[in-house]
PyMOL commands that place a pseudoatom at each C-alpha (Angstrom):
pseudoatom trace, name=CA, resn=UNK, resi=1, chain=A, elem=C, hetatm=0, pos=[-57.000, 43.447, 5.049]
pseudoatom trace, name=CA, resn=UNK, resi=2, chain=A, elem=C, hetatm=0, pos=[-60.513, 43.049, 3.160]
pseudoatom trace, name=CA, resn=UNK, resi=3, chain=A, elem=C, hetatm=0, pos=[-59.528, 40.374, 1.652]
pseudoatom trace, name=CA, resn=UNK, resi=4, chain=A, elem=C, hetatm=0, pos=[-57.804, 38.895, 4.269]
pseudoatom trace, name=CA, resn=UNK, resi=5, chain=A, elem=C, hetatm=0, pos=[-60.309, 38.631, 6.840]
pseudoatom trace, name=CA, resn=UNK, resi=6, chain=A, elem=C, hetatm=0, pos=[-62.934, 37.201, 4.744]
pseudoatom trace, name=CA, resn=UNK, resi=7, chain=A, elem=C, hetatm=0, pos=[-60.600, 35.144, 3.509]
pseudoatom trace, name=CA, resn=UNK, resi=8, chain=A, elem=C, hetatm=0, pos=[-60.240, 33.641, 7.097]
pseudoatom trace, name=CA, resn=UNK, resi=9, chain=A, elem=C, hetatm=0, pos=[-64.217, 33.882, 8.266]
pseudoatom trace, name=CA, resn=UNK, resi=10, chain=A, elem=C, hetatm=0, pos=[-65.046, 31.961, 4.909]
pseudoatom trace, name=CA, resn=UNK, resi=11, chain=A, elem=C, hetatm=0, pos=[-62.372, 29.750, 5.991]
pseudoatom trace, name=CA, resn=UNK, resi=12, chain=A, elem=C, hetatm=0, pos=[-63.117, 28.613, 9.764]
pseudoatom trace, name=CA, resn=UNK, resi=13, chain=A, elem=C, hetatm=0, pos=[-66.183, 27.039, 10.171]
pseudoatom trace, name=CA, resn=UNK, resi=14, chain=A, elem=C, hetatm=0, pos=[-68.887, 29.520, 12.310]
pseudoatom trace, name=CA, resn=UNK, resi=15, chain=A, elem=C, hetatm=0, pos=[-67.788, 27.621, 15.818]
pseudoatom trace, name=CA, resn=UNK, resi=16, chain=A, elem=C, hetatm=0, pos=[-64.812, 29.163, 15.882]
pseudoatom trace, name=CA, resn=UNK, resi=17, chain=A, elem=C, hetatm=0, pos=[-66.206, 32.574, 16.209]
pseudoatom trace, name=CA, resn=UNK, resi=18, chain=A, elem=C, hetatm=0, pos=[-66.089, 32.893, 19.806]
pseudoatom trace, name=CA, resn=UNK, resi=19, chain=A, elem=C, hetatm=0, pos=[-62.376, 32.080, 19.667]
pseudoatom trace, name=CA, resn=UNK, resi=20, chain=A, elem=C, hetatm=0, pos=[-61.069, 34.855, 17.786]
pseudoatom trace, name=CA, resn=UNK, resi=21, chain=A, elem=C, hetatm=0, pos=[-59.928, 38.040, 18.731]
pseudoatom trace, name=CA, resn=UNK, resi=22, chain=A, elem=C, hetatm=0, pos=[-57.947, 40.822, 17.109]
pseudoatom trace, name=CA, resn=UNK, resi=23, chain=A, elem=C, hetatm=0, pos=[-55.304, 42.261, 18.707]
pseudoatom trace, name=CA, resn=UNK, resi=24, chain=A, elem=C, hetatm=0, pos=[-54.340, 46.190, 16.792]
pseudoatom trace, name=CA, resn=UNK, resi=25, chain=A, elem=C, hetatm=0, pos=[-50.927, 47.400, 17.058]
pseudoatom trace, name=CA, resn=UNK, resi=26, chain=A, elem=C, hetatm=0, pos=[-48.928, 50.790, 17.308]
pseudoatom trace, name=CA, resn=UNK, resi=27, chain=A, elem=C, hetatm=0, pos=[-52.579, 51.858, 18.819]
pseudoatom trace, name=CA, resn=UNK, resi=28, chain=A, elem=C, hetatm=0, pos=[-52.560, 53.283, 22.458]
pseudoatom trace, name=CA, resn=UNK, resi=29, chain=A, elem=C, hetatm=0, pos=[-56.330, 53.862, 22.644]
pseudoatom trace, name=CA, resn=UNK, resi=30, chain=A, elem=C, hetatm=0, pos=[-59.497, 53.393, 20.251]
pseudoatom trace, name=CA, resn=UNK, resi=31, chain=A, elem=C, hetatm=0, pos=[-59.328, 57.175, 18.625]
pseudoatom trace, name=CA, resn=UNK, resi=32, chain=A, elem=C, hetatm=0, pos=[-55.660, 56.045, 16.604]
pseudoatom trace, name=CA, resn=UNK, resi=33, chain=A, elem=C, hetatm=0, pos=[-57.252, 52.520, 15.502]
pseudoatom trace, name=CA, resn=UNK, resi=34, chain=A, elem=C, hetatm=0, pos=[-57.014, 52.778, 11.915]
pseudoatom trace, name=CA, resn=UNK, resi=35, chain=A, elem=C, hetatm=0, pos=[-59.191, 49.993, 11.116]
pseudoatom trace, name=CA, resn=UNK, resi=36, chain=A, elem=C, hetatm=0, pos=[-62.440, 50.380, 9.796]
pseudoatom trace, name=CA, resn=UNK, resi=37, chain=A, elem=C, hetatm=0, pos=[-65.256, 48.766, 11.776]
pseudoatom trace, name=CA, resn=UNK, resi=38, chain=A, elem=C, hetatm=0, pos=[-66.473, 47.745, 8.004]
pseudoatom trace, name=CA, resn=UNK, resi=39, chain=A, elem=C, hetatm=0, pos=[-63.458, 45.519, 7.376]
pseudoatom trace, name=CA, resn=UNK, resi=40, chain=A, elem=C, hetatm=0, pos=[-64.316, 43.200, 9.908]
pseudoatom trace, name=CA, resn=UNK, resi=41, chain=A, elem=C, hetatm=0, pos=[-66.554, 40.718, 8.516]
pseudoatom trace, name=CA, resn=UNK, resi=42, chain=A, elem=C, hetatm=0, pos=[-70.303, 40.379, 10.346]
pseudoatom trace, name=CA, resn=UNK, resi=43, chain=A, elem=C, hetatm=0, pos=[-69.555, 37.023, 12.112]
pseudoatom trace, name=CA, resn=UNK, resi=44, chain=A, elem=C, hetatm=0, pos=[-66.551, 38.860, 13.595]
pseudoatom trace, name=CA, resn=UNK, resi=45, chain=A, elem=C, hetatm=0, pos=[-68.251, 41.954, 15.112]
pseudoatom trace, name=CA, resn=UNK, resi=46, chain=A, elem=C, hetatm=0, pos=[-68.408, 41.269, 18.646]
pseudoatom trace, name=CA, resn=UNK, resi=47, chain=A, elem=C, hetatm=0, pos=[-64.764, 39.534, 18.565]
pseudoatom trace, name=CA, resn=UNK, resi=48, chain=A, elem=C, hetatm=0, pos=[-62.851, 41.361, 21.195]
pseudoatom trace, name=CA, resn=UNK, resi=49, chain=A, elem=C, hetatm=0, pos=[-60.507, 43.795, 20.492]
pseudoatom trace, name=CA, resn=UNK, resi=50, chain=A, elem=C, hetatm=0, pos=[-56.807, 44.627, 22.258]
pseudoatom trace, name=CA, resn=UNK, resi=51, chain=A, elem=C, hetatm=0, pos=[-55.138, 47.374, 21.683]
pseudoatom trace, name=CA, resn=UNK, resi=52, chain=A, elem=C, hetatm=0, pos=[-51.070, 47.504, 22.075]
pseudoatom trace, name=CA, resn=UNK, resi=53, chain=A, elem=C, hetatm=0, pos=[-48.737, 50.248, 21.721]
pseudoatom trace, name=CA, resn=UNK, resi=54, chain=A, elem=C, hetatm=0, pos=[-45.559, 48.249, 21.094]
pseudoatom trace, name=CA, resn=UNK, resi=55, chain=A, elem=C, hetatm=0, pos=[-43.766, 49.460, 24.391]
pseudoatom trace, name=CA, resn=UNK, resi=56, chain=A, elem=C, hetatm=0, pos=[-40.510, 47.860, 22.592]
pseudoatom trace, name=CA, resn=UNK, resi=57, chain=A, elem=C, hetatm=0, pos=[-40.700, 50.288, 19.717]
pseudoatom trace, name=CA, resn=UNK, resi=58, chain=A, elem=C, hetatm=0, pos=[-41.224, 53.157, 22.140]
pseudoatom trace, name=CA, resn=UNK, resi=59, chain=A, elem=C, hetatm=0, pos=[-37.945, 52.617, 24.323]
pseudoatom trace, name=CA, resn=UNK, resi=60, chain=A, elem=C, hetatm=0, pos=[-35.803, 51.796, 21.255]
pseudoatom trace, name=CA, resn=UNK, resi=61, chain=A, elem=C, hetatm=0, pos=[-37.031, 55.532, 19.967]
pseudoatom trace, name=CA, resn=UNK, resi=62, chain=A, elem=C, hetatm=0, pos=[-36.614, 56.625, 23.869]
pseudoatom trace, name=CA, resn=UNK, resi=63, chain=A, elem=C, hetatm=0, pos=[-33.103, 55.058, 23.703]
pseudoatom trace, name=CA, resn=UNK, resi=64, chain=A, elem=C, hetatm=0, pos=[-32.202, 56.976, 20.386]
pseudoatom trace, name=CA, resn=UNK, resi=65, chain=A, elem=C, hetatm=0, pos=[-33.522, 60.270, 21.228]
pseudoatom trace, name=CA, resn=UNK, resi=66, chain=A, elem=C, hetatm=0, pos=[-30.881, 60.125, 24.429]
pseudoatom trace, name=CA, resn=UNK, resi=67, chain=A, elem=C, hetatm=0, pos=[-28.281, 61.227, 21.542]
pseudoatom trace, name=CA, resn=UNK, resi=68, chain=A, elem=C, hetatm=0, pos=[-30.079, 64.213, 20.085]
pseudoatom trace, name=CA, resn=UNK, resi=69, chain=A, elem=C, hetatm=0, pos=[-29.460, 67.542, 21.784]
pseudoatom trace, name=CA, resn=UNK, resi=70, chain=A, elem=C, hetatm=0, pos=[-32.564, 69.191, 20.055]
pseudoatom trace, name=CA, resn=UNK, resi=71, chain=A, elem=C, hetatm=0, pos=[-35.132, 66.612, 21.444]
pseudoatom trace, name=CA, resn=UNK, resi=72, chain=A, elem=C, hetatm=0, pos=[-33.235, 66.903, 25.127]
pseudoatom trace, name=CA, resn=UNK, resi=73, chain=A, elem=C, hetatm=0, pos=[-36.650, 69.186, 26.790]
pseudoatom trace, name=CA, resn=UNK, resi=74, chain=A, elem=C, hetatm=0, pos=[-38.727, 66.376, 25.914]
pseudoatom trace, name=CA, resn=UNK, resi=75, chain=A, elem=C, hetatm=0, pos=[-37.400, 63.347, 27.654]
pseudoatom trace, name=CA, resn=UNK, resi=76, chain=A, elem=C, hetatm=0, pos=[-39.301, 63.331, 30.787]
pseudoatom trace, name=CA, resn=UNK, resi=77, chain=A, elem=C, hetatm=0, pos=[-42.362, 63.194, 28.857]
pseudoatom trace, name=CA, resn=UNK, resi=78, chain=A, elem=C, hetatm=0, pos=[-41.097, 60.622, 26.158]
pseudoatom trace, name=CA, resn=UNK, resi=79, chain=A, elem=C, hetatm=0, pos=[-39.800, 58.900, 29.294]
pseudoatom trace, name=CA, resn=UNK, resi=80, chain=A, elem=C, hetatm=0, pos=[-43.579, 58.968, 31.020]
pseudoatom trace, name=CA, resn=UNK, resi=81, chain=A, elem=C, hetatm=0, pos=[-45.107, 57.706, 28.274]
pseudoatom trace, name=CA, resn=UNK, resi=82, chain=A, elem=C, hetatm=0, pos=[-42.775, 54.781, 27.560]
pseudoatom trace, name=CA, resn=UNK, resi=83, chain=A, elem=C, hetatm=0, pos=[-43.335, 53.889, 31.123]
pseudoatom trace, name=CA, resn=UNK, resi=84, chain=A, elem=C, hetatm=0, pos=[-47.310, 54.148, 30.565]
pseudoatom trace, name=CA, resn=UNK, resi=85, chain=A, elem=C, hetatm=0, pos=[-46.761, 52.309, 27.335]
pseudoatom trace, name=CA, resn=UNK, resi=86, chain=A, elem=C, hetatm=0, pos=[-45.328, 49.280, 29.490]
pseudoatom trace, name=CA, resn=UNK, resi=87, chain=A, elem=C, hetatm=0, pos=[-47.954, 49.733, 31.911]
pseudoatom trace, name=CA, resn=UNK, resi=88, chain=A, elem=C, hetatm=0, pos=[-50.906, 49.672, 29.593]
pseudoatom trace, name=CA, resn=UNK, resi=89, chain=A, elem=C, hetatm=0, pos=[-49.398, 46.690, 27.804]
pseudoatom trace, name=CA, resn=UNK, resi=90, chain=A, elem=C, hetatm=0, pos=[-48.969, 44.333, 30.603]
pseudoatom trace, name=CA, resn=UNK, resi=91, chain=A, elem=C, hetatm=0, pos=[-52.668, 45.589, 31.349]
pseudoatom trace, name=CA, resn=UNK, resi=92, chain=A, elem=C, hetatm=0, pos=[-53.359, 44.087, 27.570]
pseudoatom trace, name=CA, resn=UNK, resi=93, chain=A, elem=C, hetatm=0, pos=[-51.681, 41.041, 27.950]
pseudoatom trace, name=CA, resn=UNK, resi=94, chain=A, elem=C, hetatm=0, pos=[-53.334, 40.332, 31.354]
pseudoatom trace, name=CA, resn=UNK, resi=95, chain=A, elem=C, hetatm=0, pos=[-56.639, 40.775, 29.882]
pseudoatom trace, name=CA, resn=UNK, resi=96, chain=A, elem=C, hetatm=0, pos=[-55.582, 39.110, 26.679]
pseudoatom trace, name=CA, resn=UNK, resi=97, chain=A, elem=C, hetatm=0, pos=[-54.462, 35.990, 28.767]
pseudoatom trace, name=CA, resn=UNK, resi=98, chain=A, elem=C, hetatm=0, pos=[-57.800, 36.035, 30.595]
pseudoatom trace, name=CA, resn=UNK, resi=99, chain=A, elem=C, hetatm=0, pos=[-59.598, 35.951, 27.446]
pseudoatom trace, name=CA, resn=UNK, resi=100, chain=A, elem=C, hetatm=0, pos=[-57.838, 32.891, 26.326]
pseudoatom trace, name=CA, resn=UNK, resi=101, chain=A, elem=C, hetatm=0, pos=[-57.754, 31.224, 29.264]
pseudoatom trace, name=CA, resn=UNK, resi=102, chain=A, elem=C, hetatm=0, pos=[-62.015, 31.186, 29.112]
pseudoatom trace, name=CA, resn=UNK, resi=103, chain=A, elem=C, hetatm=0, pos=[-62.514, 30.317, 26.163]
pseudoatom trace, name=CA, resn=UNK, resi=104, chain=A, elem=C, hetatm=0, pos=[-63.117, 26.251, 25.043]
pseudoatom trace, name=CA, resn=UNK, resi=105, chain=A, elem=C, hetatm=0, pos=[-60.687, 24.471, 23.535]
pseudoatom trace, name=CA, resn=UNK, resi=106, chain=A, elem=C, hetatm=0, pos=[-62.509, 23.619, 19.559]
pseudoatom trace, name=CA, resn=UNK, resi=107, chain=A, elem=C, hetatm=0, pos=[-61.441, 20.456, 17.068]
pseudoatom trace, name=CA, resn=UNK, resi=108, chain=A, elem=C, hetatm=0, pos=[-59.068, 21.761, 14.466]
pseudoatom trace, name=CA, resn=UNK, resi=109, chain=A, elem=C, hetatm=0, pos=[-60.174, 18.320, 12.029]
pseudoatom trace, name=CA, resn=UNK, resi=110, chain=A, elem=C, hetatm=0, pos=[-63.136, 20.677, 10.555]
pseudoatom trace, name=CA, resn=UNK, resi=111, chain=A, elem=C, hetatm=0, pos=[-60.339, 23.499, 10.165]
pseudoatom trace, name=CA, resn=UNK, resi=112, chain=A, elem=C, hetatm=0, pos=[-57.901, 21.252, 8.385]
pseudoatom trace, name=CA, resn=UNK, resi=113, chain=A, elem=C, hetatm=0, pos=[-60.442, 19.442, 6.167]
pseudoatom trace, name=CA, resn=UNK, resi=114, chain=A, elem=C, hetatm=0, pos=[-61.865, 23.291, 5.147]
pseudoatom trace, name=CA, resn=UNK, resi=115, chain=A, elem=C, hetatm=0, pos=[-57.951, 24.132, 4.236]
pseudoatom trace, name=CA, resn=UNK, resi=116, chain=A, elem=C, hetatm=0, pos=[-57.086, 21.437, 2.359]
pseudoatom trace, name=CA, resn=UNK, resi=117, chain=A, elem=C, hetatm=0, pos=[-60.409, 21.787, 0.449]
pseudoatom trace, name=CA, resn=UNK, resi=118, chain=A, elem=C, hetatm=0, pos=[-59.552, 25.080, 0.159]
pseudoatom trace, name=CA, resn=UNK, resi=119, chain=A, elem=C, hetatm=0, pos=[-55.770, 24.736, -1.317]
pseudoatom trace, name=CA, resn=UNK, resi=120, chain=A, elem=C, hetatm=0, pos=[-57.335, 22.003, -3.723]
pseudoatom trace, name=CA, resn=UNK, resi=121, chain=A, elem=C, hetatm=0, pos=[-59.161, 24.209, -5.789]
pseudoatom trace, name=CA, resn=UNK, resi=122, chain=A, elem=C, hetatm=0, pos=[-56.205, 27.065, -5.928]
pseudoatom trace, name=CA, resn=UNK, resi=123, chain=A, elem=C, hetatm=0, pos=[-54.627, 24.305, -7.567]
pseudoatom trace, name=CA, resn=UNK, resi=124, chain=A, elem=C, hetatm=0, pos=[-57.215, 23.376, -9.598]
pseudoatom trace, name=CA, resn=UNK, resi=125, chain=A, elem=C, hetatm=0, pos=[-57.887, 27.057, -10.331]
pseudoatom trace, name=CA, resn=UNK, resi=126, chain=A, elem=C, hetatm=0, pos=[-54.352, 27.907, -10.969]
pseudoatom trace, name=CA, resn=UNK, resi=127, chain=A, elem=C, hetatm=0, pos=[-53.837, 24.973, -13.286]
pseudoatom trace, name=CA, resn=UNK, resi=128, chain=A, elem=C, hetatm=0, pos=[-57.085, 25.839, -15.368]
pseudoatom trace, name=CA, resn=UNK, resi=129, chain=A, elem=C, hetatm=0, pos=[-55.872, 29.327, -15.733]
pseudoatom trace, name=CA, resn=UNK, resi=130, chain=A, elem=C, hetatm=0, pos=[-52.463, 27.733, -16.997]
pseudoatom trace, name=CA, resn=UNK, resi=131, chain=A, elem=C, hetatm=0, pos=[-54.033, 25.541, -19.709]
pseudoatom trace, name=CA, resn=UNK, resi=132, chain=A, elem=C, hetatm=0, pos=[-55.931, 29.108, -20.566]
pseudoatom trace, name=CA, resn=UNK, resi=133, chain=A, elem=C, hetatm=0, pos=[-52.607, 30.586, -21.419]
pseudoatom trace, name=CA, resn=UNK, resi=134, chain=A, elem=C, hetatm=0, pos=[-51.294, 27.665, -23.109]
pseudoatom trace, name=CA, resn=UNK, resi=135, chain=A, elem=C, hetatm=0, pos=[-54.500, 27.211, -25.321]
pseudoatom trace, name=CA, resn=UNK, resi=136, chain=A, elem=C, hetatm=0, pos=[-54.147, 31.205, -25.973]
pseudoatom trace, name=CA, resn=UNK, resi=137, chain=A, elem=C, hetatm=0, pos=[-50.440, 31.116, -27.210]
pseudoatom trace, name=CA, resn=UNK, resi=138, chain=A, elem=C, hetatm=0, pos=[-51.507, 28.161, -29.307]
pseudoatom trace, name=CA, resn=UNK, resi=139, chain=A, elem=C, hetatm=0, pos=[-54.066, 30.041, -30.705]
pseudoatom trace, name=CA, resn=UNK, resi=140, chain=A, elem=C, hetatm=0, pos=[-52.261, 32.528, -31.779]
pseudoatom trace, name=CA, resn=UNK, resi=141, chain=A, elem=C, hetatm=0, pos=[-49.422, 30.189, -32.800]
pseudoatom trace, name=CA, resn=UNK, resi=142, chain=A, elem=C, hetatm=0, pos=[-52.428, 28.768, -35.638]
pseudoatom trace, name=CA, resn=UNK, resi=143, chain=A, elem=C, hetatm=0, pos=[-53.147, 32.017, -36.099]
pseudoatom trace, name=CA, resn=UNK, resi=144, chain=A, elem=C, hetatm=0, pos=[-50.005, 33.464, -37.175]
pseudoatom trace, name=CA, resn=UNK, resi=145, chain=A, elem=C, hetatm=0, pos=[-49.067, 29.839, -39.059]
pseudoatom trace, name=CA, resn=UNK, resi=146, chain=A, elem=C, hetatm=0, pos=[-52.893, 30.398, -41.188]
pseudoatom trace, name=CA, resn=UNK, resi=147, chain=A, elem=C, hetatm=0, pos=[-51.916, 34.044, -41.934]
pseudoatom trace, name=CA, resn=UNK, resi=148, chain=A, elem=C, hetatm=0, pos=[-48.368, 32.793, -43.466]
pseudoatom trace, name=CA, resn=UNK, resi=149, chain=A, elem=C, hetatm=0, pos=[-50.091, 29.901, -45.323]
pseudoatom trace, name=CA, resn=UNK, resi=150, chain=A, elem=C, hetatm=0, pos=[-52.617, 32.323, -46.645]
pseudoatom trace, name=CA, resn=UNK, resi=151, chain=A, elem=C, hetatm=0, pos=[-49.916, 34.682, -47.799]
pseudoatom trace, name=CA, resn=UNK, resi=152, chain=A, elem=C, hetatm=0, pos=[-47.791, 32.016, -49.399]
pseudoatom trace, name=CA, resn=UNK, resi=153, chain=A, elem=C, hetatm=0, pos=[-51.242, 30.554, -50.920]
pseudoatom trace, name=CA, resn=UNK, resi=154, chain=A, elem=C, hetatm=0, pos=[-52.115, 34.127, -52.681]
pseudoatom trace, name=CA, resn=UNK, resi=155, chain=A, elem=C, hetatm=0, pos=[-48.600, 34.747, -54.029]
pseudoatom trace, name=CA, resn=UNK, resi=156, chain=A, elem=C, hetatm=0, pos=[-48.110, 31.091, -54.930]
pseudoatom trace, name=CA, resn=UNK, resi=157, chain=A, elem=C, hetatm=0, pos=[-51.811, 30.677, -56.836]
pseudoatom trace, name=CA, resn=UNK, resi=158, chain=A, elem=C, hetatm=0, pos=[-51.084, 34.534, -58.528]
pseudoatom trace, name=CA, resn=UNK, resi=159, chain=A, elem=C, hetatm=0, pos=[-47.549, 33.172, -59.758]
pseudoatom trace, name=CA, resn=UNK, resi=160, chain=A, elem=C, hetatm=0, pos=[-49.480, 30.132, -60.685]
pseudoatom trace, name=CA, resn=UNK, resi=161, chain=A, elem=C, hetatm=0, pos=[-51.967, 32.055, -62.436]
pseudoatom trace, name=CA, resn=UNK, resi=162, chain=A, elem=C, hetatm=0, pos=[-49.489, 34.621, -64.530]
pseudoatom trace, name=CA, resn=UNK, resi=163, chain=A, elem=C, hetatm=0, pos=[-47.603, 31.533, -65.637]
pseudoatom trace, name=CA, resn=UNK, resi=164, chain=A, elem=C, hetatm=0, pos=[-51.026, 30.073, -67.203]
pseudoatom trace, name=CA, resn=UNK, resi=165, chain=A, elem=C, hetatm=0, pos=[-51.726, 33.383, -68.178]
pseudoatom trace, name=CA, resn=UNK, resi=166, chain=A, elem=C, hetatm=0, pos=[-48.459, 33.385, -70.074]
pseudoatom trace, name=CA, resn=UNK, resi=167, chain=A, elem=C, hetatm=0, pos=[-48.580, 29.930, -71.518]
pseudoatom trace, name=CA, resn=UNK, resi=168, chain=A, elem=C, hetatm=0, pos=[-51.966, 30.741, -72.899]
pseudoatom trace, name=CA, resn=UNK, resi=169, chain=A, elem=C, hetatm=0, pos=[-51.002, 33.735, -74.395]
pseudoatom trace, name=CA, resn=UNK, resi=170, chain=A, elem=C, hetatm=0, pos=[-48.003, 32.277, -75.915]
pseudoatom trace, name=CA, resn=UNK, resi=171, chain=A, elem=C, hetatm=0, pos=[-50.257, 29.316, -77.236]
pseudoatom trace, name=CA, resn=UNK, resi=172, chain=A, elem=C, hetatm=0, pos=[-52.490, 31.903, -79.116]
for i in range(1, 172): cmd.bond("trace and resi %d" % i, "trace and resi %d" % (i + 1))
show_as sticks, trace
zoom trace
């Protein structure tokens, strides 16, 4: 998530600021957020938060439990807080559609120039890191091709050498 936030402030030019917001999931109030307030890059401090406690995933669990004798005691309660689920969602969406309806509408030619810049040099970056591997297993194709002309050089020049060795001794 580190990565992918700064990823995205690097990304959007500082303008855009304003118009972000972060909307948390499977999080009924502040105390369950599991986010660090570290992870969110400095230029996105004061971008507002929602909260949402999928009501959806609730009632589907609601809707299963209806089947299980041993979790029969509970259902008013698991019923309540579907029900408050719902309630505090449509809260979060009302305030969530608030939110976008003030803010200004921003250019998105600055955005799509910074992207394409952007996905030019992961190419360029991925294909230099290619011709690194490909210059490495060449490398070591040399390599291994020296080591075999090296060994078929020594044995070679000391068969080479006993031979002349022989002849001179025979010659003597």
């Amino acid at each position: 998530m580190d990565y992918a936030l700064s990823a995205l402030s690097a990304l959007f030019p500082k303008s855009l600021a304003k118009n972000i917001a972060f909307i948390f999931t499977n999080s009924p109030t502040y105390l369950s957020l599991n986010v660090s307030k570290d992870a969110i890059p400095e230029i996105l401090k004061d971008a507002p938060q929602f909260l949402l406690d999928n009501p959806i995933a609730l009632q589907k669990k609601f809707l299963e439990s209806k089947n299980d004798p041993d979790k029969k005691k509970g259902r008013k309660e698991m019923h309540k807080a579907v029900k408050s689920a719902e309630q505090r969602a449509m809260e979060m969406l009302v305030e969530l559609f608030d939110w976008l309806d003030s803010l200004e509408p921003q250019s998105t030619t600055e955005i799509v120039a910074l992207y394409e810049k952007s996905q030019a040099i992961e190419v360029k970056i991925t294909d230099t890191f290619a011709q690194m591997d490909q210059a490495a297993a060449k490398m070591a194709e040399i390599n291994k091709l020296m080591e075999e002309l090296q060994k078929k050089s020594a044995v070679s020049l000391s068969s080479s050498l006993n031979l002349l060795r022989n002849s001179y001794t025979r010659w003597t």
